[in-house]
N, CA, C and O atoms as CSV, one atom per row, in Angstrom:
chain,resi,resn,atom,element,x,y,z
A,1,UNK,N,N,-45.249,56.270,214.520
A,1,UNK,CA,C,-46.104,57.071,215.382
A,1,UNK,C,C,-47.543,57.109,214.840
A,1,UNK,O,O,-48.452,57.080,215.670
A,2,UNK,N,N,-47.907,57.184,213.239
A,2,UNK,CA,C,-48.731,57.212,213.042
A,2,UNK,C,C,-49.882,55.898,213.035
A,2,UNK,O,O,-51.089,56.000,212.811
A,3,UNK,N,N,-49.307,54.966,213.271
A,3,UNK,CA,C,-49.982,53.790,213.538
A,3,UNK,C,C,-50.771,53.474,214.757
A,3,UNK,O,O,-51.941,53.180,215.001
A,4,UNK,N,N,-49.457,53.684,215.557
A,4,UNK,CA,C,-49.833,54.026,217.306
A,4,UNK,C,C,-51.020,54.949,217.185
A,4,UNK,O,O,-51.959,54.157,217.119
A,5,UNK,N,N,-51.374,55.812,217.137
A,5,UNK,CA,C,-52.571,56.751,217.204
A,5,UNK,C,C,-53.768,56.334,216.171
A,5,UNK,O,O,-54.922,56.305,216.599
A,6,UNK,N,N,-53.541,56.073,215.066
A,6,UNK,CA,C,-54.622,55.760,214.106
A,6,UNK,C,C,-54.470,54.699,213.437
A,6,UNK,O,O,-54.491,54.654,212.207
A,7,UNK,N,N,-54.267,53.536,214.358
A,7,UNK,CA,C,-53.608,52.311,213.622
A,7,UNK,C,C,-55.226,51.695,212.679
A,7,UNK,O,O,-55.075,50.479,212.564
A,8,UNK,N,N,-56.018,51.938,212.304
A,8,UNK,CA,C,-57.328,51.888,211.475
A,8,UNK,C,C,-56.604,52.118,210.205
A,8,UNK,O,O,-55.944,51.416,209.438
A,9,UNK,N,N,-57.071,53.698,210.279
A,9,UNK,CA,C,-56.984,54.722,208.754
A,9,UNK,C,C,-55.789,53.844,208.741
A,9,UNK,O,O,-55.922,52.765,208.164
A,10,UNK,N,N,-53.805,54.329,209.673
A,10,UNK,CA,C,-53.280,53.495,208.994
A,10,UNK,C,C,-52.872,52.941,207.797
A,10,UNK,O,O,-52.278,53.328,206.790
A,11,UNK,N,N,-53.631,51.376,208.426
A,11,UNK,CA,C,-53.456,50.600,207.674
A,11,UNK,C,C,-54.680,50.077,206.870
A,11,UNK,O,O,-54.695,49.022,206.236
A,12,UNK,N,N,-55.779,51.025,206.995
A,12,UNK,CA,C,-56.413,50.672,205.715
A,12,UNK,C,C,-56.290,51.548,205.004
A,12,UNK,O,O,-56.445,50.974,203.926
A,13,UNK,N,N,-56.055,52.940,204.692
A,13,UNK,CA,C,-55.819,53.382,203.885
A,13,UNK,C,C,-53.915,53.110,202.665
A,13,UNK,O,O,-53.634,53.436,201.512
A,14,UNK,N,N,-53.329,52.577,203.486
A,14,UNK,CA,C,-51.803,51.775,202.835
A,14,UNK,C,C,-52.328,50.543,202.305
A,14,UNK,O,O,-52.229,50.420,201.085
A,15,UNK,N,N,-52.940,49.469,203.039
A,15,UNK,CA,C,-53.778,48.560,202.207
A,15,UNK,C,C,-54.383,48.615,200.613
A,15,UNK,O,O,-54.074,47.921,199.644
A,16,UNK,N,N,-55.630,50.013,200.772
A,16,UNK,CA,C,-56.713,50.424,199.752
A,16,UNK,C,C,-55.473,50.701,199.018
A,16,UNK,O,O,-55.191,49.585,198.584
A,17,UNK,N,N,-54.354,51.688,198.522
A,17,UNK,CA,C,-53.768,52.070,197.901
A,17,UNK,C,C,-52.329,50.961,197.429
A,17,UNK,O,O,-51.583,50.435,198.255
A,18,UNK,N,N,-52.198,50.782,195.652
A,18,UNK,CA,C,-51.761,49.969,195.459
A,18,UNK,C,C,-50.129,50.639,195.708
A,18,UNK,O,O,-49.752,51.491,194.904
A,19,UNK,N,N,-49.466,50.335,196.521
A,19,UNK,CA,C,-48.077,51.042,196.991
A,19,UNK,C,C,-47.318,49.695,197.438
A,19,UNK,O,O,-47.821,48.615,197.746
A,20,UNK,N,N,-45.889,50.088,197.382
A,20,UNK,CA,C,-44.855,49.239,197.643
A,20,UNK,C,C,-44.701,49.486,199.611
A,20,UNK,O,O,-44.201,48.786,200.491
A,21,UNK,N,N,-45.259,50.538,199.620
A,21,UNK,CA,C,-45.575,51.244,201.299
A,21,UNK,C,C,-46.358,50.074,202.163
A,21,UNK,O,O,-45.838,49.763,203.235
A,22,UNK,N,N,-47.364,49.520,201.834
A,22,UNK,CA,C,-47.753,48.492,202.917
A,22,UNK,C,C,-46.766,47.239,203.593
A,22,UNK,O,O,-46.786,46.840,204.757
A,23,UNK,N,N,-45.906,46.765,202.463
A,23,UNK,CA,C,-45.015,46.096,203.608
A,23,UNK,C,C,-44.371,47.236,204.728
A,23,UNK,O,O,-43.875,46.638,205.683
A,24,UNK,N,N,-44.295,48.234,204.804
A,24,UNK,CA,C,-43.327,48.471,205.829
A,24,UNK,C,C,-44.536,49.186,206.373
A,24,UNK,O,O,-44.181,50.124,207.086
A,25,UNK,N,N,-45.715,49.076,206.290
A,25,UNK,CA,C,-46.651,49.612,207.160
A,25,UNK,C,C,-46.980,48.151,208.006
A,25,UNK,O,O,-47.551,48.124,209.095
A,26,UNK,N,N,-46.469,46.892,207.227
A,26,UNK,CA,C,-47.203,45.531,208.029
A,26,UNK,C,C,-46.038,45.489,209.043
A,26,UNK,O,O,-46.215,44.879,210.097
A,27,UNK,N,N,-44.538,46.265,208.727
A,27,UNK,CA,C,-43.180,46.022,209.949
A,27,UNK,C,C,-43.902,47.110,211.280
A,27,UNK,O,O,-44.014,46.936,212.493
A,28,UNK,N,N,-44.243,48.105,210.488
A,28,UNK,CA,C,-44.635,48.869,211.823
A,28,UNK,C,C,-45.618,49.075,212.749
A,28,UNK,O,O,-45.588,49.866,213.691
A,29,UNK,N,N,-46.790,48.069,212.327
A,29,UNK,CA,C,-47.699,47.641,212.750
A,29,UNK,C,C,-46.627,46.525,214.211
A,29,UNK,O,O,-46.548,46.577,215.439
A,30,UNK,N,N,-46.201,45.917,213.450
A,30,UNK,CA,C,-45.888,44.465,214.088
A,30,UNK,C,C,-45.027,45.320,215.050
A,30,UNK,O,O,-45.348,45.059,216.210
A,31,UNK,N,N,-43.940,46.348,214.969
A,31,UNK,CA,C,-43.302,47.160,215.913
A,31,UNK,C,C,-43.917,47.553,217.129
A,31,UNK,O,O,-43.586,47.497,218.314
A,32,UNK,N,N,-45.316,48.139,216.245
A,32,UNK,CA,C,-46.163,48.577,217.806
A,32,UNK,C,C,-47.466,48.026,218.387
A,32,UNK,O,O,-48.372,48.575,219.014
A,33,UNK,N,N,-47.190,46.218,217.803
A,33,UNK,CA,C,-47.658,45.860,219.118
A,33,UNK,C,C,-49.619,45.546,218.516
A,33,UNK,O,O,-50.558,45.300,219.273
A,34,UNK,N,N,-49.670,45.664,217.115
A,34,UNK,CA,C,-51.002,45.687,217.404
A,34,UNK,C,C,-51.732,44.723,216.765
A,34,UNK,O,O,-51.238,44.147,215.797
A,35,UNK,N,N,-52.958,44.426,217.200
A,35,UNK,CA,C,-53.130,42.570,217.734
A,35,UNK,C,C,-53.407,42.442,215.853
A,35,UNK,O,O,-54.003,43.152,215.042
A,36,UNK,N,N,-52.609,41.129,215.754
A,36,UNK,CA,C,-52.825,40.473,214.821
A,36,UNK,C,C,-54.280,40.264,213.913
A,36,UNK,O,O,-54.520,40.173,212.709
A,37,UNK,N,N,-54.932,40.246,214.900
A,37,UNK,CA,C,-56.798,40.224,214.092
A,37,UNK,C,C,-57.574,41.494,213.599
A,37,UNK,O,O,-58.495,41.641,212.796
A,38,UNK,N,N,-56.756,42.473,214.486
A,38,UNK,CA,C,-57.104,43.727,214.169
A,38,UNK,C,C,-56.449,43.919,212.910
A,38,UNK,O,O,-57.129,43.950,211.885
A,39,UNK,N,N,-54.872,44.085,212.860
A,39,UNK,CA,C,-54.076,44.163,211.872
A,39,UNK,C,C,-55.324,43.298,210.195
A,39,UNK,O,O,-55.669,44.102,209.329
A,40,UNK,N,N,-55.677,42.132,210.073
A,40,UNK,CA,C,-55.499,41.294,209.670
A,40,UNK,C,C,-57.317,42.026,208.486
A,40,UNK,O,O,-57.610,42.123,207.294
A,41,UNK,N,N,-57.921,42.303,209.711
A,41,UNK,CA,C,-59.820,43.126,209.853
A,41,UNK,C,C,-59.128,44.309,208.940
A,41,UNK,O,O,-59.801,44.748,208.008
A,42,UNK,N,N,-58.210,44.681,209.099
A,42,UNK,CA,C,-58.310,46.464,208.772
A,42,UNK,C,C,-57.593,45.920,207.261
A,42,UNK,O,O,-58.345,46.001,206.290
A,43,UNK,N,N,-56.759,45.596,207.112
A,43,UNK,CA,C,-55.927,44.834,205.660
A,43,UNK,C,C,-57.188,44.536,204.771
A,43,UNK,O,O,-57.399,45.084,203.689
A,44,UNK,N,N,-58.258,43.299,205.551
A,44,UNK,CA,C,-58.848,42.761,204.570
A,44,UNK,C,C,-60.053,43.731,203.946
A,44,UNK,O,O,-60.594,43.528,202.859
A,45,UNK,N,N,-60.290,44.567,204.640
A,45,UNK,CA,C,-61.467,45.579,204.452
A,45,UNK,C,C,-60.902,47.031,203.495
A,45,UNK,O,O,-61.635,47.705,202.772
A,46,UNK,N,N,-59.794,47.206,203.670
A,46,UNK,CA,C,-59.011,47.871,202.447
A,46,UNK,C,C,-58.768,47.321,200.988
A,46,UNK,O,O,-59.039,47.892,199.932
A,47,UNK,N,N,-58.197,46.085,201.172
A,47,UNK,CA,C,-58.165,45.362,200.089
A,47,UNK,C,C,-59.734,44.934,199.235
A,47,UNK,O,O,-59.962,44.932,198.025
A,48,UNK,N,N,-60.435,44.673,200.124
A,48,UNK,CA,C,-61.801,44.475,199.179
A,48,UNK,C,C,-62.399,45.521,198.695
A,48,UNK,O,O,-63.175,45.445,197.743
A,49,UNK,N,N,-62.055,46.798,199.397
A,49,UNK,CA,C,-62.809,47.926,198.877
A,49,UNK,C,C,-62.157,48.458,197.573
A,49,UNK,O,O,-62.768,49.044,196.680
A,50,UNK,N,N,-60.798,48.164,197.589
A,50,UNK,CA,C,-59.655,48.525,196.464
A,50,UNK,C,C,-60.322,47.285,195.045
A,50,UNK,O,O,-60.131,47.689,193.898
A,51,UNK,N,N,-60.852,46.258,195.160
A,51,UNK,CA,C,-60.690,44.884,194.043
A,51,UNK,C,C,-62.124,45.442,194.078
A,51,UNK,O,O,-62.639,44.822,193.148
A,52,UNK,N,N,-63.099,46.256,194.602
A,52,UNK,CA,C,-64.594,46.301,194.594
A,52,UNK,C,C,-64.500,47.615,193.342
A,52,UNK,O,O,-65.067,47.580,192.250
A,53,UNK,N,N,-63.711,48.621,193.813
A,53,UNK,CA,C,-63.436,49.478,192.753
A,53,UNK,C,C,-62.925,49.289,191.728
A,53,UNK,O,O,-63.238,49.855,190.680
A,54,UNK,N,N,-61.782,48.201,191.908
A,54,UNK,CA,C,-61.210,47.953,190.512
A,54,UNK,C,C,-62.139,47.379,189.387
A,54,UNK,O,O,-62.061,47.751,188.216
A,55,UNK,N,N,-63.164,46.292,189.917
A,55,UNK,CA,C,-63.829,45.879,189.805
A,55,UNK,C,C,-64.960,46.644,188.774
A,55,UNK,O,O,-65.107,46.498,187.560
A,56,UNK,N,N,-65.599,47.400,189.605
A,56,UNK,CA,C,-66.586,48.423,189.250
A,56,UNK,C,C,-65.536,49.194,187.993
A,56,UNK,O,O,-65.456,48.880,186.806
A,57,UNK,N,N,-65.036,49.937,188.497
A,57,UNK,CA,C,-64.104,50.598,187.173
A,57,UNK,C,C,-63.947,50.030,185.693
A,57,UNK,O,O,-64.193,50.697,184.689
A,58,UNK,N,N,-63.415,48.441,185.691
A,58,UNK,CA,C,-63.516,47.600,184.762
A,58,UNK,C,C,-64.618,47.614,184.281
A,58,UNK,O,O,-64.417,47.542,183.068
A,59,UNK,N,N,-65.582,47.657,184.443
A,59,UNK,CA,C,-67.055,47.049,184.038
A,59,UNK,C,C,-67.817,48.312,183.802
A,59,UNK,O,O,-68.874,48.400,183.177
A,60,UNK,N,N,-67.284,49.088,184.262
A,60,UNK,CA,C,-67.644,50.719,183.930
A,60,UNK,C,C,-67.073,51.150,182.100
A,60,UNK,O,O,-67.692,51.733,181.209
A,61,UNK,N,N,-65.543,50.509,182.117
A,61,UNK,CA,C,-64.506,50.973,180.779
A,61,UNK,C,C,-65.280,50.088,179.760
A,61,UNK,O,O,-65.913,50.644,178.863
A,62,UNK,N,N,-65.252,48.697,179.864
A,62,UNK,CA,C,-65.946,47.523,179.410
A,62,UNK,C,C,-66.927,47.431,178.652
A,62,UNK,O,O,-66.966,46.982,177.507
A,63,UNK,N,N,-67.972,47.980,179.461
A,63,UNK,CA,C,-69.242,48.845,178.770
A,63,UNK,C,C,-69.614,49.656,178.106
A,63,UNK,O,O,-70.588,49.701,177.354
A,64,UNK,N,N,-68.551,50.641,178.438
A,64,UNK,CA,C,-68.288,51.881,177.064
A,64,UNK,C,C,-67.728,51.503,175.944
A,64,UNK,O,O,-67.667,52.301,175.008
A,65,UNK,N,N,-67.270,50.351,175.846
A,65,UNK,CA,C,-66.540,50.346,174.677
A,65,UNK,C,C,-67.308,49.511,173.454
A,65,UNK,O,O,-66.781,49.418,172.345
């Protein structure tokens, strides 16, 4: 249900967060229907923001040390 209504947040926020939860957020996506490019836009824009932080974080610890 929650996809159907906010299929965005969603699945970019299950994306951004490193969880065993996004495969069965990618089944229930595919359950209800919602277009593959969208699906695909919202994944990749979670994931880069997640490797942009990890990123930054690293180089943040890195430096202090």
């Amino acid at each position: 249900e929650m996809i159907r209504k906010n299929d965005f947040w969603a699945i970019f926020v299950l994306s951004f967060l490193p969880n065993p939860l996004f495969d069965v957020a990618g089944r229930a996506a595919g359950a209800s229907r919602v277009h593959w490019a969208r699906f695909l836009a919202f994944c990749a824009l979670g994931r880069v923001l997640r490797f942009i932080l990890f990123g930054y974080a690293g180089s943040v610890i890195l430096n202090g040390i």
